[in-house]
N, C-alpha and C positions, 0 to 999 in steps of 0.2 A: 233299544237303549240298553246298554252292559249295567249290569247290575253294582251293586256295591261293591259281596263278595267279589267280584271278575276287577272291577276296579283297585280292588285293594290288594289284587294278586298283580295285577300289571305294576301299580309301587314298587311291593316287593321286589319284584323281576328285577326291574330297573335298578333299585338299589343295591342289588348284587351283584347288577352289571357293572355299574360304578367301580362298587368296591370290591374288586377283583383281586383282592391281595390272595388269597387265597387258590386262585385258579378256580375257583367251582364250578366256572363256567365256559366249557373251551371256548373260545374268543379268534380272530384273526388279529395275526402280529407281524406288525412291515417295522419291517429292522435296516438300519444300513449298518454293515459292517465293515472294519478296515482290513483287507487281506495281506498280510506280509509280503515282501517282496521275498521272502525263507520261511519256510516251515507252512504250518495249517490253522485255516483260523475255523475252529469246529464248535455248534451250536445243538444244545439237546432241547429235548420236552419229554416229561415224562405223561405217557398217553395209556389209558386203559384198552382192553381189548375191545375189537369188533365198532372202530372209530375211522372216521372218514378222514385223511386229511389231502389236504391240497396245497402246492406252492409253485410260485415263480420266483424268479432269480434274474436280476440282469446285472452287469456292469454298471457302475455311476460314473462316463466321462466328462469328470471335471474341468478339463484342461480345453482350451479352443483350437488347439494346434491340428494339423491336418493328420498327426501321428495316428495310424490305427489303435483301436481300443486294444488294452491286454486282454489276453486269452486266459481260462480261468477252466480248472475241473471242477466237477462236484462227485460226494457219493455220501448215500444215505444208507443208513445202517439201523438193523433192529435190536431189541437189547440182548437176542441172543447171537450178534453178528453177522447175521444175512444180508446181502447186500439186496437193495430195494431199487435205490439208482444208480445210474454212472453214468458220466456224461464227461467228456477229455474237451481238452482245446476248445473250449466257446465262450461266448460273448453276454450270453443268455440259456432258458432251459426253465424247465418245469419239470415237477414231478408228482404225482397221485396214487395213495395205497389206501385199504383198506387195513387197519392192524388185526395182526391174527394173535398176538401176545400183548401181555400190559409190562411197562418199565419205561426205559430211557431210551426213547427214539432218538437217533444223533445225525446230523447234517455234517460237514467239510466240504470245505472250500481251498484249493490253494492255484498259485497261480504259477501258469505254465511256464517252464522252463530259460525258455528266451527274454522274457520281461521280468528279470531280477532287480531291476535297477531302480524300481521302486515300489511303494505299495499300492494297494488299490482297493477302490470304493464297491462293496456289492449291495445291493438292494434284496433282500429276501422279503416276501410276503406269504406269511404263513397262516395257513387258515386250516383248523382243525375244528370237526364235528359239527355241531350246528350253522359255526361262520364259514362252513364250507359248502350247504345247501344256496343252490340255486334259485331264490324265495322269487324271483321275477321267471322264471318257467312253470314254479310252483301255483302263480296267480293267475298265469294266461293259461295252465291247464286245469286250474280248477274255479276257474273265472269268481275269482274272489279278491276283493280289494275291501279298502280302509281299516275299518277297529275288524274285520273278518279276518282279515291277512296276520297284524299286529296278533289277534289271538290263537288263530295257526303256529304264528311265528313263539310265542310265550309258550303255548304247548310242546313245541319242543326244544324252549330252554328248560324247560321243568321237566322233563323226560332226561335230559342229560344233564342235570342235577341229581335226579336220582340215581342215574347212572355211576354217575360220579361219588355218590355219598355209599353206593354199595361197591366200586372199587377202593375206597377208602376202607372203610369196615373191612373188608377183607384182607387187605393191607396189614391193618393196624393186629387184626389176629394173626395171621402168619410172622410178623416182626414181636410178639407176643408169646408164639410158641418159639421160635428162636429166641429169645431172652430166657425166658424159662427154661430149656433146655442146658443152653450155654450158664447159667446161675449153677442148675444141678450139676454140672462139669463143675465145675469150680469147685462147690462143696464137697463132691465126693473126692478128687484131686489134695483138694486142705486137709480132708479126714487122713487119707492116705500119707500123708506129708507128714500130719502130727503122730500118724500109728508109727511110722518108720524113725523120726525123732525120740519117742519113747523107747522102742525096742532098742534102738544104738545107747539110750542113756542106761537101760538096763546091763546092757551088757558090758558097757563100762565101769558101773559098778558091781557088777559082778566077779566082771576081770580085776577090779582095783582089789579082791579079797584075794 
């Protein structure tokens, strides 16, 4: 029988899962998107380091017509611009990295060349960190199931919550020392400003003698 404590953490859990305004908890996110029939329809996440993510991708043909579906690229990019994926002319495609940097991971999407003539429907399903674990390989291999699995599964949303509250923290000092830095700019720049203000007023009236 799970105890109180263990019960009253599984609440919590859930109620964070809920309210996920915050992101605290990476989560899987199935998106449809509209792709232009010009230009790029591009999606980011901003992801901490040393995080699993996973996605698929297809076309949505909406239309009943016997026309081939359009053909669509994708490329995935890191937030210091390294390409992750590429994948030209398809219909569908997956892709899977581990991140080795924290920022703004960014996806694109646009569609090939010959099917200008309209837009089009893409399906992305995005599953990062814990929504990207395998939790039905993780049962048949460690032959565990019910409130066992559930608190398997809870220990590692609370693992990547703490994860996450110490890429925040970290965050928030680095965007901290850059304020402060940029502040000291400033003041010493005003100081400089009002020294050089002064000297011209002096020597204005100096010269007025």
């Amino acid at each position: 029988m799970p105890t109180v404590a263990a019960l009253s953490l599984i609440v919590l859990l859930l109620c964070l899962m809920n309210n996920n305004d915050h992101n605290m908890i990476p989560v899987a996110e199935a998106v449809w998107l509209t792709i232009p029939s010009t230009g790029t329809k591009c999606v980011s996440e901003e992801i901490q380091n040393n995080v699993v993510v996973l996605a698929d991708y297809h076309v949505v043909d909406e239309t009943v017509t016997e026309k081939p579906s359009p053909l669509i690229s994708a490329r995935v990019t890191s937030p210091y611009g390294n390409n992750l994926h590429h994948n030209e002319n398809v219909t569908h495609g997956q892709f899977a990295f581990t991140t080795s940097e924290g920022g703004n991971y960014m996806v694109c999407f646009w569609v090939d060349s010959s099917h200008h003539d309209a837009s089009t429907t893409l399906s992305l399903d995005w599953r990062i960190g814990i929504a990207a674990k395998d939790w039905e390989t993780v049962a048949k291999k460690d032959k565990i199931e019910g409130i066992e699995l559930d608190l398997r599964r809870l220990e590692g949303l609370v693992q990547a919550i703490h994860m996450k509250l110490i890429y925040l923290k970290k965050r928030e000092a680095d965007m901290r020392e850059v304020s402060e830095a940029t502040n000291s700019r400033v003041a010493w720049s005003s100081i400089m400003s009002l020294g050089v203000c002064i000297g011209v007023s002096v020597l204005q009236l100096w010269g007025g003698r």
